[in-house]
Jmol script that loads the backbone (N, CA, C; Angstrom):
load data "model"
ATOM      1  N   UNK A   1       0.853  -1.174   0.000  1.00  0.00           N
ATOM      2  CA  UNK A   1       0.000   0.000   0.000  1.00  0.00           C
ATOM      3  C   UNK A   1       0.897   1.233   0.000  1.00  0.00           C
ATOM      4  N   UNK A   2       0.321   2.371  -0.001  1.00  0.00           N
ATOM      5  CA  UNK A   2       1.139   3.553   0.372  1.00  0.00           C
ATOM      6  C   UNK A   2       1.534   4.186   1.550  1.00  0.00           C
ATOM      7  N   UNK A   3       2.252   5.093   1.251  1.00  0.00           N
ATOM      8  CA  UNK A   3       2.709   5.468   3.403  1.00  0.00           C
ATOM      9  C   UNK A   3       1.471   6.154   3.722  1.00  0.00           C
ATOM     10  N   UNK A   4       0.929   5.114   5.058  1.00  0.00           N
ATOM     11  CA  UNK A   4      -0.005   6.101   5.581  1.00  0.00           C
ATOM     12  C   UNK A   4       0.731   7.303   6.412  1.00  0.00           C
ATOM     13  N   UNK A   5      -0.029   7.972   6.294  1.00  0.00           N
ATOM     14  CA  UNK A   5       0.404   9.349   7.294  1.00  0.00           C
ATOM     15  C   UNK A   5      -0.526   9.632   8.464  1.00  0.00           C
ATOM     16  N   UNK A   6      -1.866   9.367   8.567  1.00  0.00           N
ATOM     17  CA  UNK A   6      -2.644   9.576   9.798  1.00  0.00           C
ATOM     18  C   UNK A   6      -3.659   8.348   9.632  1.00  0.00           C
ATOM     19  N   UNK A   7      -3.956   8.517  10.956  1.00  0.00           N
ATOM     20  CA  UNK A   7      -5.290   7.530  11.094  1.00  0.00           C
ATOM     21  C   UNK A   7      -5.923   7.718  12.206  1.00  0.00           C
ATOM     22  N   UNK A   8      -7.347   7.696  12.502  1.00  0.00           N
ATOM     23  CA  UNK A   8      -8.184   8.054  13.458  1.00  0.00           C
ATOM     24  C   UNK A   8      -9.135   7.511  13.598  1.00  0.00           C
ATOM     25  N   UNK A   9     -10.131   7.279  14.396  1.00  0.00           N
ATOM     26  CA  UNK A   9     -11.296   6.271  14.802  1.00  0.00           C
ATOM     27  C   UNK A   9     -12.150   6.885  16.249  1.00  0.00           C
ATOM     28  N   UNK A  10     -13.338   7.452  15.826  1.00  0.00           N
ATOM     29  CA  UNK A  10     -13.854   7.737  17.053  1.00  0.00           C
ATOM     30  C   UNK A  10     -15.235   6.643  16.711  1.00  0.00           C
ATOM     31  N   UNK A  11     -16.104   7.583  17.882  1.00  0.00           N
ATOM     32  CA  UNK A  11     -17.646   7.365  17.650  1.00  0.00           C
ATOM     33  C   UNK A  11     -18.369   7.255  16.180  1.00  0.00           C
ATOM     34  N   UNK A  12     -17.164   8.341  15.363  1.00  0.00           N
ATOM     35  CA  UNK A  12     -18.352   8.600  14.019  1.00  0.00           C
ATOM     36  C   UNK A  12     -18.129   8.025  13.347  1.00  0.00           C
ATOM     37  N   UNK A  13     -16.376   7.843  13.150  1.00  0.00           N
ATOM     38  CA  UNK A  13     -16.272   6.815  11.791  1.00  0.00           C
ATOM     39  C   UNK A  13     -14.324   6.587  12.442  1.00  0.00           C
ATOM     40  N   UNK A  14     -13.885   5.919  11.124  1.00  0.00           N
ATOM     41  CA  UNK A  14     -12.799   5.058  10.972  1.00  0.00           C
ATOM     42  C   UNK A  14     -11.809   6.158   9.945  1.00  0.00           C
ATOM     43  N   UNK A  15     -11.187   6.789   9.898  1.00  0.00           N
ATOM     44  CA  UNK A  15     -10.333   7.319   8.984  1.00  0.00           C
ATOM     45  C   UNK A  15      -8.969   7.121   8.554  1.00  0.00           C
ATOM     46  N   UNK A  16      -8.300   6.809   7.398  1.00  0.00           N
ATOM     47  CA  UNK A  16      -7.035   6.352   7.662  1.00  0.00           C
ATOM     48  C   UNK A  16      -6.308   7.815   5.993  1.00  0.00           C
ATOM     49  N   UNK A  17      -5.174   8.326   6.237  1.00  0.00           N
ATOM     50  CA  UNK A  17      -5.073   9.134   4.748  1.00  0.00           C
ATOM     51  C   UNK A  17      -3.514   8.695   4.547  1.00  0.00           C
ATOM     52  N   UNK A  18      -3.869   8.045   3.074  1.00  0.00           N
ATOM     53  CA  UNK A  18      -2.344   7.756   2.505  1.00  0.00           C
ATOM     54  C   UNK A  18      -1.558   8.894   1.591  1.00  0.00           C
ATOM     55  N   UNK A  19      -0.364   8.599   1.504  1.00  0.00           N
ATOM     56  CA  UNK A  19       0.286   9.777   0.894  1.00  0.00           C
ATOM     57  C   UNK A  19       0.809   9.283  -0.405  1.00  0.00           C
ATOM     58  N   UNK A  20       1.565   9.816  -1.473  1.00  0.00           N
ATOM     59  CA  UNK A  20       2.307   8.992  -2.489  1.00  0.00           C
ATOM     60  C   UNK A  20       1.795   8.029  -3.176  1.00  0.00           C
ATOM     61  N   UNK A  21       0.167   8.782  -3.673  1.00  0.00           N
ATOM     62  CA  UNK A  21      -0.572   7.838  -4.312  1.00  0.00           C
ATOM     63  C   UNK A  21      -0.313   8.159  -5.752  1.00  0.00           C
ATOM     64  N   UNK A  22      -0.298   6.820  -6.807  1.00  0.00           N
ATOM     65  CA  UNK A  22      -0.603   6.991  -8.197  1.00  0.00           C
ATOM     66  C   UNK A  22      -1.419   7.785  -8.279  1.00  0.00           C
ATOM     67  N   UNK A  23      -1.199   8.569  -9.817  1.00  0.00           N
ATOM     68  CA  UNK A  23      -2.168   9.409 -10.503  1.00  0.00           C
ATOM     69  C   UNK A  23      -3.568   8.478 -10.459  1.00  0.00           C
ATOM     70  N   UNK A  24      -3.684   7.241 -10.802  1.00  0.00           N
ATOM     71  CA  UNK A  24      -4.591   6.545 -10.853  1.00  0.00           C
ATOM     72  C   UNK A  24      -5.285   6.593  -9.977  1.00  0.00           C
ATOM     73  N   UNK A  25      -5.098   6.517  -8.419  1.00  0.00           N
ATOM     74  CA  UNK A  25      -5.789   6.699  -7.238  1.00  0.00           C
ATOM     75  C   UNK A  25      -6.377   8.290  -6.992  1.00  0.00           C
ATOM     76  N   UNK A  26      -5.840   9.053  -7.713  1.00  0.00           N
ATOM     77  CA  UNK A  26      -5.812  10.432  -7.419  1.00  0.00           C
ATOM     78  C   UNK A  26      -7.593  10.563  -8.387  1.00  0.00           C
ATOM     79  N   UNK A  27      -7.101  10.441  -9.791  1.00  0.00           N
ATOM     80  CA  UNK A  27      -8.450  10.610 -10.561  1.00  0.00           C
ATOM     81  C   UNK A  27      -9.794   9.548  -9.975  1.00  0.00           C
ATOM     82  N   UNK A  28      -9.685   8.424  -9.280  1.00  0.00           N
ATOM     83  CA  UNK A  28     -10.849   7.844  -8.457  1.00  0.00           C
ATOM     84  C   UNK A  28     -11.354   8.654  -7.599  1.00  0.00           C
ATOM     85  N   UNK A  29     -10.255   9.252  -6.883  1.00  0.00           N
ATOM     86  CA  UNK A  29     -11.086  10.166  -5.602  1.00  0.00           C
ATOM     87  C   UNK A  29     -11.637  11.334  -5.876  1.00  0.00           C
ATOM     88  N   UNK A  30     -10.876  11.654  -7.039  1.00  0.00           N
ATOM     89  CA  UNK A  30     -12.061  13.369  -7.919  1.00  0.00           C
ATOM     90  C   UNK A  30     -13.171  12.773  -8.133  1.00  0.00           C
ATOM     91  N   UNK A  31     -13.248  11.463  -9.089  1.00  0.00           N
ATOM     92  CA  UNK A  31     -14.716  11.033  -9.816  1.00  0.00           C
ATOM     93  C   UNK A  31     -15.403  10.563  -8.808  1.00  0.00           C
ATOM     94  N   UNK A  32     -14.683   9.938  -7.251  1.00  0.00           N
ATOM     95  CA  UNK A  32     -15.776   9.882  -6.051  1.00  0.00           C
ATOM     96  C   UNK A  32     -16.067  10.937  -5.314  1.00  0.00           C
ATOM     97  N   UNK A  33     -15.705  12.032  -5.222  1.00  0.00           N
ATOM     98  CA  UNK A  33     -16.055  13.039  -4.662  1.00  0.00           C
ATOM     99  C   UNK A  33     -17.236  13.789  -5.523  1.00  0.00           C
ATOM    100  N   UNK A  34     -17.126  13.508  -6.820  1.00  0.00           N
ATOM    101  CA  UNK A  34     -17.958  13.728  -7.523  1.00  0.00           C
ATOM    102  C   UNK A  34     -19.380  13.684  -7.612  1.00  0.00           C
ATOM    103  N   UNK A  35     -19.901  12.305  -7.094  1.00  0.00           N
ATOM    104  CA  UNK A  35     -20.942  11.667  -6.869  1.00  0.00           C
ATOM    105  C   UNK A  35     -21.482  12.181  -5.258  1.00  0.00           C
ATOM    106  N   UNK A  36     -23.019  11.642  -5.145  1.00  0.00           N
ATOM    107  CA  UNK A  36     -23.585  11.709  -3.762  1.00  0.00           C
ATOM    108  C   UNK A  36     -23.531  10.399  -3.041  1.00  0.00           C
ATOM    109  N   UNK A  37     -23.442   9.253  -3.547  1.00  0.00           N
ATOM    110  CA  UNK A  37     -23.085   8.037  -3.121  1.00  0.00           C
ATOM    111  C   UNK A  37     -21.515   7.233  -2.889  1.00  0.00           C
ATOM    112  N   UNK A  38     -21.778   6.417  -1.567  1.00  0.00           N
ATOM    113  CA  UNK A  38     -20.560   6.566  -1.136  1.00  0.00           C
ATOM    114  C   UNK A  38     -19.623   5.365  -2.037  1.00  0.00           C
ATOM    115  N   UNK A  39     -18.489   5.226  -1.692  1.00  0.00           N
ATOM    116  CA  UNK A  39     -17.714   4.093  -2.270  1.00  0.00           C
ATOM    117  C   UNK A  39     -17.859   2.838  -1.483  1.00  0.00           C
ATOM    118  N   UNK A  40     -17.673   1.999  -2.587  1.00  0.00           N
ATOM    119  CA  UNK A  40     -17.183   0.503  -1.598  1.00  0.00           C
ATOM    120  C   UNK A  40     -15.333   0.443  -1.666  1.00  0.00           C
ATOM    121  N   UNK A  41     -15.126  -0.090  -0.297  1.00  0.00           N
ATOM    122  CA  UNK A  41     -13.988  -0.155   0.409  1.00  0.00           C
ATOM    123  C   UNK A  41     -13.518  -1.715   1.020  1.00  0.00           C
ATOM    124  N   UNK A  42     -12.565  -2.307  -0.062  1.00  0.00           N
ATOM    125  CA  UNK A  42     -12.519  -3.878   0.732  1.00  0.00           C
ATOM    126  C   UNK A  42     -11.695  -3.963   1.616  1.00  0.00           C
ATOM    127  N   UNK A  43     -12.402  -4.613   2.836  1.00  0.00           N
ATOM    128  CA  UNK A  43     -11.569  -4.740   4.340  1.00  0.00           C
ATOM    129  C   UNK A  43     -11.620  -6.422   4.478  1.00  0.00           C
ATOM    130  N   UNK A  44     -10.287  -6.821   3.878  1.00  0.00           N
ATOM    131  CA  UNK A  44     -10.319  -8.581   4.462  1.00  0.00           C
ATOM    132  C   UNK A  44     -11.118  -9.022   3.396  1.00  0.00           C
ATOM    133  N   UNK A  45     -12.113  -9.466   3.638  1.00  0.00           N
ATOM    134  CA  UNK A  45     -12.889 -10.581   2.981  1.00  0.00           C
ATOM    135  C   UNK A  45     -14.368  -9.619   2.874  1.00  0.00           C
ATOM    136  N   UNK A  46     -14.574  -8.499   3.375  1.00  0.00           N
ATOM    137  CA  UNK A  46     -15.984  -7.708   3.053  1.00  0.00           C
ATOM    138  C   UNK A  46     -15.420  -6.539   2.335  1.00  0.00           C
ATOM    139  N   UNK A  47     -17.017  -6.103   2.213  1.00  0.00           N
ATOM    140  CA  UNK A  47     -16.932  -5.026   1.329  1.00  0.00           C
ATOM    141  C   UNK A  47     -17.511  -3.394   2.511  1.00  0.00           C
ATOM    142  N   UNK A  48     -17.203  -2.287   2.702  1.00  0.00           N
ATOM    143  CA  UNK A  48     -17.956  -1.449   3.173  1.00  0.00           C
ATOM    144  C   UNK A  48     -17.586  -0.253   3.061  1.00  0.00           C
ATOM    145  N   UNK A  49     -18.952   0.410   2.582  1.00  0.00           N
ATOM    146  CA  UNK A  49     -19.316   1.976   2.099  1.00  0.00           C
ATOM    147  C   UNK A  49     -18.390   3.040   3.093  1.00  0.00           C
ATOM    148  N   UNK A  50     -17.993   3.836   1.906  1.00  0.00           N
ATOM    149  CA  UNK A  50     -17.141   4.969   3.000  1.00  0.00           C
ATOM    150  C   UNK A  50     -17.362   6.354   2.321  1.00  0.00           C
ATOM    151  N   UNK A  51     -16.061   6.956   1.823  1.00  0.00           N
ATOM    152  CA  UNK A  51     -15.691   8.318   1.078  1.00  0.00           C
ATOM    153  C   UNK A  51     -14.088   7.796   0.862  1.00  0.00           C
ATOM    154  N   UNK A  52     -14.198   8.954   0.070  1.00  0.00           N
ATOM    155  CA  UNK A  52     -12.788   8.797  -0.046  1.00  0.00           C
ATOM    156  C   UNK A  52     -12.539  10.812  -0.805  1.00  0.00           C
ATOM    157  N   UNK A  53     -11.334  11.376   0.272  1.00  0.00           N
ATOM    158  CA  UNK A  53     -11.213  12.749  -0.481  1.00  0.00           C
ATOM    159  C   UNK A  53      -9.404  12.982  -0.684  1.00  0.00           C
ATOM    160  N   UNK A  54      -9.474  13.558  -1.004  1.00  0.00           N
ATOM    161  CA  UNK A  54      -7.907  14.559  -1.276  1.00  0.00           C
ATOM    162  C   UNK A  54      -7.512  15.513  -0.358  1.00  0.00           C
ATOM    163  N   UNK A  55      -6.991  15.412   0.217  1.00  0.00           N
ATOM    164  CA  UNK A  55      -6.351  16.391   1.182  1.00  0.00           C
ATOM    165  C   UNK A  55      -5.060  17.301   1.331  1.00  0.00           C
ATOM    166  N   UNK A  56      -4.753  17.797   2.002  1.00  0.00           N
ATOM    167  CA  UNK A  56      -3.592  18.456   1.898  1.00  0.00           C
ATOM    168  C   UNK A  56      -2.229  17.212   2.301  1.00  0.00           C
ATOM    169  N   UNK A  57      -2.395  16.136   2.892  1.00  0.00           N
ATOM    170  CA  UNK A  57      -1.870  14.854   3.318  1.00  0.00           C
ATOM    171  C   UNK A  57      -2.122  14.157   2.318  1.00  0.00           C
ATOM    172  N   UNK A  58      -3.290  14.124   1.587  1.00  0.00           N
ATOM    173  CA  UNK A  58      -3.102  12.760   0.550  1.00  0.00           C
ATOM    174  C   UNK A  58      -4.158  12.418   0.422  1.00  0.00           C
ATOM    175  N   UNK A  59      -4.646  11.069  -0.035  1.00  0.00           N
ATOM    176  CA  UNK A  59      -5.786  10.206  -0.023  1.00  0.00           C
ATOM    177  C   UNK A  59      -6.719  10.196   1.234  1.00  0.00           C
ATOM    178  N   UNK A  60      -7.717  10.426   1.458  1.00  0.00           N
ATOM    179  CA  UNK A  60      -8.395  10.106   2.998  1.00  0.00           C
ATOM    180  C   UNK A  60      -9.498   9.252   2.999  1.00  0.00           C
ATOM    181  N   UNK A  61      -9.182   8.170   3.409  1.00  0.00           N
ATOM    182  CA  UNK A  61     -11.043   7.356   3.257  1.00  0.00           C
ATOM    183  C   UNK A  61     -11.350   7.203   4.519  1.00  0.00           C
ATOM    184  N   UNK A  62     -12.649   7.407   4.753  1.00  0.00           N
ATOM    185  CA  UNK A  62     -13.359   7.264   5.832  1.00  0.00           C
ATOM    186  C   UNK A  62     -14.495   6.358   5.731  1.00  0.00           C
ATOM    187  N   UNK A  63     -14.701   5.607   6.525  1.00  0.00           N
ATOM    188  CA  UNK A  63     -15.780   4.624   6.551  1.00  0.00           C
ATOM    189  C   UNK A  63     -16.391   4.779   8.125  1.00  0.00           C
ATOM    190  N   UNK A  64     -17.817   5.054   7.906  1.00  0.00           N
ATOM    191  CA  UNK A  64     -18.711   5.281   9.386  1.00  0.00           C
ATOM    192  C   UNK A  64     -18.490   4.415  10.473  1.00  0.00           C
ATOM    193  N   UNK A  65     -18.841   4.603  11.783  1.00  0.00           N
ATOM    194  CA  UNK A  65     -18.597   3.692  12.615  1.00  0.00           C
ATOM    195  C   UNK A  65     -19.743   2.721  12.499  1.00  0.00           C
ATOM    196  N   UNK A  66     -20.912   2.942  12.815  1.00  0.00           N
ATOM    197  CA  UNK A  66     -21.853   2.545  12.041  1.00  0.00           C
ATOM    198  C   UNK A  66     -22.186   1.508  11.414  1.00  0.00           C
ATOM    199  N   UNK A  67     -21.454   1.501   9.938  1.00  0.00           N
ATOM    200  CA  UNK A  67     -21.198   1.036   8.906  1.00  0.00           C
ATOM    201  C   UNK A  67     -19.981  -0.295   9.262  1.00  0.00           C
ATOM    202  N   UNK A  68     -19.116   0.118  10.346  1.00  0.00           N
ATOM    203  CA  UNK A  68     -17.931  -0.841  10.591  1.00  0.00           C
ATOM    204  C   UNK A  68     -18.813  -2.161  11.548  1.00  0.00           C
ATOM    205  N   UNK A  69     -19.909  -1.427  12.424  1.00  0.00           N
ATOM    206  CA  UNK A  69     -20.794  -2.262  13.678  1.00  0.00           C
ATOM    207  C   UNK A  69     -21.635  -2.955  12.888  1.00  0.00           C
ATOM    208  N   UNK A  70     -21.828  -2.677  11.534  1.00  0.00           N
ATOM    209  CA  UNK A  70     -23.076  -3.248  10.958  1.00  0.00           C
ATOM    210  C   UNK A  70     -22.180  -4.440  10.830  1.00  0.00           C
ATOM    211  N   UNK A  71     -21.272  -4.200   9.758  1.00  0.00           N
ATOM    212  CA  UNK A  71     -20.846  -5.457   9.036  1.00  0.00           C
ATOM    213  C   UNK A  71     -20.174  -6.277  10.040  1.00  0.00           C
ATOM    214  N   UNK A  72     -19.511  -6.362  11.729  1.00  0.00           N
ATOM    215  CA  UNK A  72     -19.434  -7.284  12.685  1.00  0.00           C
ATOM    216  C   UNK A  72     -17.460  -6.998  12.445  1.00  0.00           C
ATOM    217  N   UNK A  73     -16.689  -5.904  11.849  1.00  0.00           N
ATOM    218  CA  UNK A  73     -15.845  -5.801  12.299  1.00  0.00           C
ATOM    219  C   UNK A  73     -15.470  -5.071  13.574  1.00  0.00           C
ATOM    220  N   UNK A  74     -14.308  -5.311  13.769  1.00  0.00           N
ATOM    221  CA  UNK A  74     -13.695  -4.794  15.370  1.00  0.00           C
ATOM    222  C   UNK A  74     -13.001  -3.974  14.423  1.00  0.00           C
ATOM    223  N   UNK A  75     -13.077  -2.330  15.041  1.00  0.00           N
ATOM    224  CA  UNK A  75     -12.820  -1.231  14.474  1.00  0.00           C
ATOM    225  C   UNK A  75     -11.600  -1.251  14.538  1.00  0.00           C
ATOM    226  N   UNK A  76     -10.688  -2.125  15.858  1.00  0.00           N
ATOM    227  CA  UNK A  76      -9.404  -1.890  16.440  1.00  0.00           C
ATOM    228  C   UNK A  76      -8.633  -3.066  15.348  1.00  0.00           C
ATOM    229  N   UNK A  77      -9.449  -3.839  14.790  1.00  0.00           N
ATOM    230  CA  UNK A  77      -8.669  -4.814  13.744  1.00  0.00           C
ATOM    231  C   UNK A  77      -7.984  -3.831  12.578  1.00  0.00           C
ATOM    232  N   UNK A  78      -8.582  -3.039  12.187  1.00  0.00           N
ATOM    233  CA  UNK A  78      -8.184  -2.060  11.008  1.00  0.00           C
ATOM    234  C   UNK A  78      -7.132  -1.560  11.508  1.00  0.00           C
ATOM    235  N   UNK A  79      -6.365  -1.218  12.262  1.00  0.00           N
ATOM    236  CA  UNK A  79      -5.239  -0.659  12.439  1.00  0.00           C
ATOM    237  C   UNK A  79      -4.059  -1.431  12.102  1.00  0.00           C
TER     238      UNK A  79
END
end "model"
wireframe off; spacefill off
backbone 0.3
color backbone group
């Protein structure tokens, strides 16, 4: 993967932002920011809805907490 640079996890959601991404990753996150619907994001063996933006750091995807309780992961596994 790429160097992550931050990562965070509260109540609301799961956030992790990579840096030193391909152009390729770069034009996904314009054409998803684009849209009102969120992305799918594969964690392990599932699939789950997040965002994904551009930042002054890099890549940022966020996936709800929510969204992490639905599908029966342990938020603390993602790290």
């Amino acid at each position: 993967m790429f160097g992550k640079v931050d990562e965070r996890h509260d109540k609301k959601a799961y956030s992790v932002t990579f840096e030193n991404v391909p152009e390729r990753v770069l034009r996904d996150a314009r054409w998803s920011g684009s849209r009102d619907t969120p992305s799918l994001f594969k964690i392990g063996d599932i699939f789950a809805e997040g965002t994904m933006d551009i930042t002054s750091k890099g890549i940022s995807i966020s996936i709800s907490s929510e969204e992490i309780t639905q599908l029966n992961v342990d938020i603390e596994a993602l790290r």
